[in-house]
ChimeraX commands (.cxc) that place a marker at each C-alpha (Angstrom):
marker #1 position 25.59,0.87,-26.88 radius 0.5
marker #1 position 24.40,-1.11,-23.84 radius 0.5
marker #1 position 20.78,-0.54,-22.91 radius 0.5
marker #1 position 20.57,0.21,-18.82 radius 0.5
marker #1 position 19.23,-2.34,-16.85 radius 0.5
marker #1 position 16.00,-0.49,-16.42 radius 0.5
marker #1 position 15.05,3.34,-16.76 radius 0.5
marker #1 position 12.33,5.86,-14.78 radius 0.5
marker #1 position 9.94,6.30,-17.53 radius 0.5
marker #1 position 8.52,9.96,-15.26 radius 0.5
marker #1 position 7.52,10.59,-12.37 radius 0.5
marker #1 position 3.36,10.88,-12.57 radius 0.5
marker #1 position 1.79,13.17,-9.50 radius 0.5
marker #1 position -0.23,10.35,-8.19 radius 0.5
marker #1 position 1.50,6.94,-9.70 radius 0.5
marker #1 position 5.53,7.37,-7.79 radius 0.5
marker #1 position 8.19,6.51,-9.88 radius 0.5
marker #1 position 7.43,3.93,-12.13 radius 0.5
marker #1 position 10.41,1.67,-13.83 radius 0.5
marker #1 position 10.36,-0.60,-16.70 radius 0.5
marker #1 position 12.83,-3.35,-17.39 radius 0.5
marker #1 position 12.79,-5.40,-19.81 radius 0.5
marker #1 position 11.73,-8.43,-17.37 radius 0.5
marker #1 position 8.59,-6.59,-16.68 radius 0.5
marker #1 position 7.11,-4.03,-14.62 radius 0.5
marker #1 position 9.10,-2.61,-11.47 radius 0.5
marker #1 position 7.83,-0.03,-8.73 radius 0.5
marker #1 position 10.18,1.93,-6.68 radius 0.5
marker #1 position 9.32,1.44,-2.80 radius 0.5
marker #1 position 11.74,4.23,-1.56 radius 0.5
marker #1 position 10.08,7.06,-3.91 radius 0.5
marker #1 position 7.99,9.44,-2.39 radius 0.5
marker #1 position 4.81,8.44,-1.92 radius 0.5
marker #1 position 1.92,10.44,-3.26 radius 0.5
marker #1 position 0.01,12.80,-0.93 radius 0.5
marker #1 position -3.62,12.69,-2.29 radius 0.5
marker #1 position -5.05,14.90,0.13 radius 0.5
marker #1 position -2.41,17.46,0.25 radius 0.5
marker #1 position -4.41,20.20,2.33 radius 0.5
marker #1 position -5.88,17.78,4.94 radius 0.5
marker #1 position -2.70,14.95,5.35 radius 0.5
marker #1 position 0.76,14.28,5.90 radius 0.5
marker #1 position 2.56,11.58,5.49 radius 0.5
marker #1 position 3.26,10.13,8.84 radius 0.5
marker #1 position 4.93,6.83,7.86 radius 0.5
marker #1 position 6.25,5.29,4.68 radius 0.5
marker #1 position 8.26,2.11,4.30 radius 0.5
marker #1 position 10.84,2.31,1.62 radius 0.5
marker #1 position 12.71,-1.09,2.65 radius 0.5
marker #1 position 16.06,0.92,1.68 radius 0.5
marker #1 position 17.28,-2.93,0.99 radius 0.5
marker #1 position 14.80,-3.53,-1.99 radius 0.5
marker #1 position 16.08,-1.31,-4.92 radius 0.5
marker #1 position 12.75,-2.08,-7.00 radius 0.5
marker #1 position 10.07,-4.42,-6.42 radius 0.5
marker #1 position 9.03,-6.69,-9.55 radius 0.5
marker #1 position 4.84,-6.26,-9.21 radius 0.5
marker #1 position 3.63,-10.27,-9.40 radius 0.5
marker #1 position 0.15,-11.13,-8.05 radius 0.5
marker #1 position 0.35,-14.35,-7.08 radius 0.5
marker #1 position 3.56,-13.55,-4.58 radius 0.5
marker #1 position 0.84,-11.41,-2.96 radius 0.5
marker #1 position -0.78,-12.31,0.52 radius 0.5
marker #1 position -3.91,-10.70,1.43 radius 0.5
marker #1 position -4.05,-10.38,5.56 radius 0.5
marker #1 position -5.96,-11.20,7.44 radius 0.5
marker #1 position -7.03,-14.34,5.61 radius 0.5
marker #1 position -10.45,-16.60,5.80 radius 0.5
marker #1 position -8.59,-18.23,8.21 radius 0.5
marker #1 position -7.63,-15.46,10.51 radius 0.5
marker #1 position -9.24,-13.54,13.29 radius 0.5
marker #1 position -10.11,-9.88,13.00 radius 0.5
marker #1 position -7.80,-7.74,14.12 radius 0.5
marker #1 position -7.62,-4.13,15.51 radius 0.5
marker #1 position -5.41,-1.71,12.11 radius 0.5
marker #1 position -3.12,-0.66,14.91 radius 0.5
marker #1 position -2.89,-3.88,16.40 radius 0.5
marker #1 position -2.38,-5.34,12.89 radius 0.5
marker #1 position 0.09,-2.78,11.68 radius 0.5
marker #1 position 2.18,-3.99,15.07 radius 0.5
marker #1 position 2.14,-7.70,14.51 radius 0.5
marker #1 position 3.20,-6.89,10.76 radius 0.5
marker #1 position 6.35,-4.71,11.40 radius 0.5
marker #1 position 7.20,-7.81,13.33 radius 0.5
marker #1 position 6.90,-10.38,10.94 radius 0.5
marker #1 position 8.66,-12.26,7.95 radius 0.5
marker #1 position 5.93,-10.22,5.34 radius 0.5
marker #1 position 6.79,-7.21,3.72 radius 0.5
marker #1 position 4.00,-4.37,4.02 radius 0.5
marker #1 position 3.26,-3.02,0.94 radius 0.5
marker #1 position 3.31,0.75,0.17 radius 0.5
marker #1 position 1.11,3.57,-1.35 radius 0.5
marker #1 position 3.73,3.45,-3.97 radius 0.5
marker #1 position 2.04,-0.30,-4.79 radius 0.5
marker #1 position -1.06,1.24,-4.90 radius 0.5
marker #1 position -0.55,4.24,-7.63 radius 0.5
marker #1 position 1.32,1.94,-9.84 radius 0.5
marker #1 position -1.53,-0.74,-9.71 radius 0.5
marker #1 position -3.96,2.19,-10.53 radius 0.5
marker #1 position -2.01,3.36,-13.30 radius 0.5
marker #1 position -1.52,-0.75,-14.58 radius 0.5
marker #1 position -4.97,-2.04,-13.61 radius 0.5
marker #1 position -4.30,-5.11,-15.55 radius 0.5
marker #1 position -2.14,-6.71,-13.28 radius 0.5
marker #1 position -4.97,-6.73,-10.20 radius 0.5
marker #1 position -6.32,-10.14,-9.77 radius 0.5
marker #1 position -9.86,-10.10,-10.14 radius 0.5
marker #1 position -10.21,-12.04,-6.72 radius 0.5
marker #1 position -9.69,-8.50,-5.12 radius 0.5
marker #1 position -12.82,-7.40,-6.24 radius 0.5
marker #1 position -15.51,-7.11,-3.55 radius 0.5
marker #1 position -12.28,-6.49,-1.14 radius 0.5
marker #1 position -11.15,-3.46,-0.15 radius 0.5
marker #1 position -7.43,-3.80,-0.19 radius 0.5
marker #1 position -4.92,-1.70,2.08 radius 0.5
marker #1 position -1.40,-0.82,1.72 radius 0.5
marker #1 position -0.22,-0.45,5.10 radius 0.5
marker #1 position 3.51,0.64,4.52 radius 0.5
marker #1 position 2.30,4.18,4.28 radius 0.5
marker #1 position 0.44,6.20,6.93 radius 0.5
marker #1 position -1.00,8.85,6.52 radius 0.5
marker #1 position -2.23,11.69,9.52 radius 0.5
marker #1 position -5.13,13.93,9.14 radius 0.5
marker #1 position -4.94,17.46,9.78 radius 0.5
marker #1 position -7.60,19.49,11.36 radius 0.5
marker #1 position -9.42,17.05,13.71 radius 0.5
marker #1 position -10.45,18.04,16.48 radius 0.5
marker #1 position -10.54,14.74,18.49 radius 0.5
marker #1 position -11.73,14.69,22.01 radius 0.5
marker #1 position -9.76,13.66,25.26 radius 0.5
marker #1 position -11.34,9.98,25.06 radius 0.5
marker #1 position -9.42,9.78,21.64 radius 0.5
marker #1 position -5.69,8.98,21.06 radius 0.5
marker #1 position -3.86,11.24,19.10 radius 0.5
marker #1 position -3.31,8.01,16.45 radius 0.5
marker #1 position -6.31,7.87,15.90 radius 0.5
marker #1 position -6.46,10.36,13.16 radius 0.5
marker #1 position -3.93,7.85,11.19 radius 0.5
marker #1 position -5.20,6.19,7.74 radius 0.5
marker #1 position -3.79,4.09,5.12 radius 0.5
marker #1 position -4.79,4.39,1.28 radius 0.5
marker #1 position -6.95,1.77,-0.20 radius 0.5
marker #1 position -7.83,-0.27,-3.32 radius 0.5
marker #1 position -11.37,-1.02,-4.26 radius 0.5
marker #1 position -13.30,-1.96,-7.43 radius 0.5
marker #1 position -16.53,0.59,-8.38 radius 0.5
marker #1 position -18.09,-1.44,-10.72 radius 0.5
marker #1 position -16.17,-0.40,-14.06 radius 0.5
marker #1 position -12.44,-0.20,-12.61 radius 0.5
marker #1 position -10.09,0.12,-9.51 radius 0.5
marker #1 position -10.07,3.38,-7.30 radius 0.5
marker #1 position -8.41,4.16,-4.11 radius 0.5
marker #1 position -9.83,5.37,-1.25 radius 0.5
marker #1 position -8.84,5.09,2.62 radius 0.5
marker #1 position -8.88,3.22,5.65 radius 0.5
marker #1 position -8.91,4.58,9.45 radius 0.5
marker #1 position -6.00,2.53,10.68 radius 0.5
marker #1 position -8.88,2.33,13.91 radius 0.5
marker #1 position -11.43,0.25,12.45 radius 0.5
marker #1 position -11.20,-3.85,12.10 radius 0.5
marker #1 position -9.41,-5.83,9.51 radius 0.5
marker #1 position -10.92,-8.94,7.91 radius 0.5
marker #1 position -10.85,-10.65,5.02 radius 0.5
marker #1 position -13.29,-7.60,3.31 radius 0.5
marker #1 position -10.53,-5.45,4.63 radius 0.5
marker #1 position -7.32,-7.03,3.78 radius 0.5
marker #1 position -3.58,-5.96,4.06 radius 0.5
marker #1 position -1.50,-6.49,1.09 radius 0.5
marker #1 position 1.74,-7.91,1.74 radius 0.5
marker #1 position 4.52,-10.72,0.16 radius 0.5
marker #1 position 7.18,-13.01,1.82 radius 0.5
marker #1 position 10.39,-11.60,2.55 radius 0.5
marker #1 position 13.08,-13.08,0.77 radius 0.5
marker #1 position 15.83,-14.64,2.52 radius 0.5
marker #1 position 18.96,-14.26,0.56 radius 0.5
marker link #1:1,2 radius 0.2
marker link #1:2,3 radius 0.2
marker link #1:3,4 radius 0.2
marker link #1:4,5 radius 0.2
marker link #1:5,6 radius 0.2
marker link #1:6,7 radius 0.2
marker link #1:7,8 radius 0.2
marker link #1:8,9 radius 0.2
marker link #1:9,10 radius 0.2
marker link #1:10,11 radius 0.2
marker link #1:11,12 radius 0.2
marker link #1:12,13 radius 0.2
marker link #1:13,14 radius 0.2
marker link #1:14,15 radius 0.2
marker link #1:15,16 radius 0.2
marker link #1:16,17 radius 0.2
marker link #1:17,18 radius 0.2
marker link #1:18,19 radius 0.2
marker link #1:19,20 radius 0.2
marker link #1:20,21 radius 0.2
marker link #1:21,22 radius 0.2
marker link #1:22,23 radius 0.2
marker link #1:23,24 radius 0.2
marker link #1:24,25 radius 0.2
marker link #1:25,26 radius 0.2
marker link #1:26,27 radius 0.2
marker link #1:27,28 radius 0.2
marker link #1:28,29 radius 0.2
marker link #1:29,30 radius 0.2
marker link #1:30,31 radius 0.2
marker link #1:31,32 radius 0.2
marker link #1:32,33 radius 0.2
marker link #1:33,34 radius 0.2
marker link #1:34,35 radius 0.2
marker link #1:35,36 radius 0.2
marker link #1:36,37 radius 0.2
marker link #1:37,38 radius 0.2
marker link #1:38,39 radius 0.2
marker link #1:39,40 radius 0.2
marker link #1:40,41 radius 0.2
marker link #1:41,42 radius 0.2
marker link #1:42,43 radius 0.2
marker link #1:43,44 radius 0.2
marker link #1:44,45 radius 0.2
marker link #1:45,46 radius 0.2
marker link #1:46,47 radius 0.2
marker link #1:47,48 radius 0.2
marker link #1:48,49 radius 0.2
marker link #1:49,50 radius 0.2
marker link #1:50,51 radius 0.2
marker link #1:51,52 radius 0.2
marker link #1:52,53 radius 0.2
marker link #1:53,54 radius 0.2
marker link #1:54,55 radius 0.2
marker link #1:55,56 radius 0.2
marker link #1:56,57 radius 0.2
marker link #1:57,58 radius 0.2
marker link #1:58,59 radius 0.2
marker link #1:59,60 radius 0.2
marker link #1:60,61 radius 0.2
marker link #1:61,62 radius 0.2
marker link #1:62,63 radius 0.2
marker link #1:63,64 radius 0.2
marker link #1:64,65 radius 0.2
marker link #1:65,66 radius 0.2
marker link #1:66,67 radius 0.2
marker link #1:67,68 radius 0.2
marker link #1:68,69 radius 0.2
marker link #1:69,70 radius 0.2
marker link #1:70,71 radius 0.2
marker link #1:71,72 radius 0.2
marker link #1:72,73 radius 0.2
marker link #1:73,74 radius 0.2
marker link #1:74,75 radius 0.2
marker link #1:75,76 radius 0.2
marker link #1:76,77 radius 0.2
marker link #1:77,78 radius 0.2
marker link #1:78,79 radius 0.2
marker link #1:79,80 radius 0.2
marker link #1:80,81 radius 0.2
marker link #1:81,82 radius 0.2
marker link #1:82,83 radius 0.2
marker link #1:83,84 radius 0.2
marker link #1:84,85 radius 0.2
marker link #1:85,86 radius 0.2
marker link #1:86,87 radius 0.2
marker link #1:87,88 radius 0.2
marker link #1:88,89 radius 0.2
marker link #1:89,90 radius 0.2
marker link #1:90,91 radius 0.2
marker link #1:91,92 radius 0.2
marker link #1:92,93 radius 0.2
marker link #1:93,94 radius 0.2
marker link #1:94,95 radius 0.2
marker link #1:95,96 radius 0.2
marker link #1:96,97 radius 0.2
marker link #1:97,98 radius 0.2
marker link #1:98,99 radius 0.2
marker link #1:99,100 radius 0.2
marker link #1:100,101 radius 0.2
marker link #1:101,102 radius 0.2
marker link #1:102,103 radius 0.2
marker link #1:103,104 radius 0.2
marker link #1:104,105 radius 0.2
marker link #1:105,106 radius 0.2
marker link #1:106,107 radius 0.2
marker link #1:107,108 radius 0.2
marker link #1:108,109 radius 0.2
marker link #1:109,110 radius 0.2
marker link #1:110,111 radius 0.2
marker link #1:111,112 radius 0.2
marker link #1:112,113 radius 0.2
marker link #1:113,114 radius 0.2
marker link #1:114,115 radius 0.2
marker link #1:115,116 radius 0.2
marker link #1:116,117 radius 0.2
marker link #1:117,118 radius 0.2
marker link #1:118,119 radius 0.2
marker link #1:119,120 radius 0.2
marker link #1:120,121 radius 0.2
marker link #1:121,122 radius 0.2
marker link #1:122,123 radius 0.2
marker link #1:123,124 radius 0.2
marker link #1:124,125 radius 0.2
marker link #1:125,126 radius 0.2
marker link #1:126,127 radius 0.2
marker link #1:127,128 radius 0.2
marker link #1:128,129 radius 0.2
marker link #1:129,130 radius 0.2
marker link #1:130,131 radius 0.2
marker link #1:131,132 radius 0.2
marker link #1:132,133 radius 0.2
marker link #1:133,134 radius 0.2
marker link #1:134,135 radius 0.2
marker link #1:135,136 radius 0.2
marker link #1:136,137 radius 0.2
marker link #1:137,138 radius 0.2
marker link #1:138,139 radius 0.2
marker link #1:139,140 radius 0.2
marker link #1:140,141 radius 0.2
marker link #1:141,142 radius 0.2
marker link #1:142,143 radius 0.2
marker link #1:143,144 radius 0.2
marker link #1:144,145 radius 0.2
marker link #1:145,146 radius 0.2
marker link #1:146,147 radius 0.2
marker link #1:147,148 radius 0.2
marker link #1:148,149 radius 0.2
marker link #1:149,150 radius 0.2
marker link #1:150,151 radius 0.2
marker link #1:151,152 radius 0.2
marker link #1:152,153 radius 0.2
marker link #1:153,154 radius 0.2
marker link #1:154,155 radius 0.2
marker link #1:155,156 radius 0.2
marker link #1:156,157 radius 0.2
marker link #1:157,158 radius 0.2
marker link #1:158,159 radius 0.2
marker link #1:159,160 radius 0.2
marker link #1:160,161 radius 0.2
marker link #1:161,162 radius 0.2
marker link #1:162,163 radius 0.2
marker link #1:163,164 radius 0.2
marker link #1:164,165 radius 0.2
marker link #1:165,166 radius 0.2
marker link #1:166,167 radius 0.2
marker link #1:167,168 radius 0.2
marker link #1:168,169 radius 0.2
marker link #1:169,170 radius 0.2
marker link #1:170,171 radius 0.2
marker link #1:171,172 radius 0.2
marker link #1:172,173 radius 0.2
marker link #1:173,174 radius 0.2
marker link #1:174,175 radius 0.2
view
């Protein structure tokens, strides 16, 4: 009997689907994202990159944005340059699966508050006033370390991006 290349061990409320080959781990980029706040969001964005069946998890193909060299940048300004670049933005899908696999986070990311930018995410129920845009209700989910392990919280796509407040992203590869 041939084994299959890979197989969806289950889908987890909270962690996508998650794959394993025997290669290693791989995360699914075009499942449906999880919707941690399902009362108060909805997803307004999510980047499945319908061109990458499953992404192989490897921390050191990992760029953090903006770097110690870079300015700091605007989350809507940033999420603009990105879309037009050669990186690939990183998902919420990324996210639950390093939650669920903690082991694979570098420990350089702790002390950083890491941001997966390929899924927005709108809030519900604001009541913004006429001085405000309507994006600005739009967050991505985040990866931070508490002390004892990694949780996620989120980021208001509004506030600055630095190298505290980093992107995650890799190269896209050229075939």
């Amino acid at each position: 009997m041939i084994e299959p290349k890979f197989k969806i061990e289950n889908r987890l409320k909270g962690y996508g689907f998650l794959a394993k080959s025997s290669r290693g781990r791989l995360i699914d980029l075009k499942a449906e994202p999880y919707l941690p706040k399902s009362e108060e969001w909805i997803i307004e964005e999510h980047l499945g990159y319908w061109d990458l069946d499953l992404f192989k998890f490897k921390a050191s193909e990992i760029i953090l944005y903006p770097g110690p060299n870079d300015r700091i940048i605007n989350g809507y300004d940033l999420s603009a340059k990105l879309e037009l670049s050669n990186k690939l933005i990183l998902n919420g899908n990324v996210l639950d699966w390093l939650l669920a696999n903690q082991d694979f986070i570098p420990d350089e990311w702790k002390g950083k508050y890491v941001n997966f930018l390929g899924t927005k995410y709108r809030r519900l129920g604001y009541n913004f006033s006429e001085s405000y845009r309507r994006e600005d209700a739009l967050y991505v989910r985040s990866l931070y370390w508490s002390g004892s392990k990694f949780c996620d919280g989120d980021t208001w796509l509004g506030r600055k991006f630095d190298i505290t407040n980093p992107v995650a992203l890799i190269e896209k590869k050229v075939a």
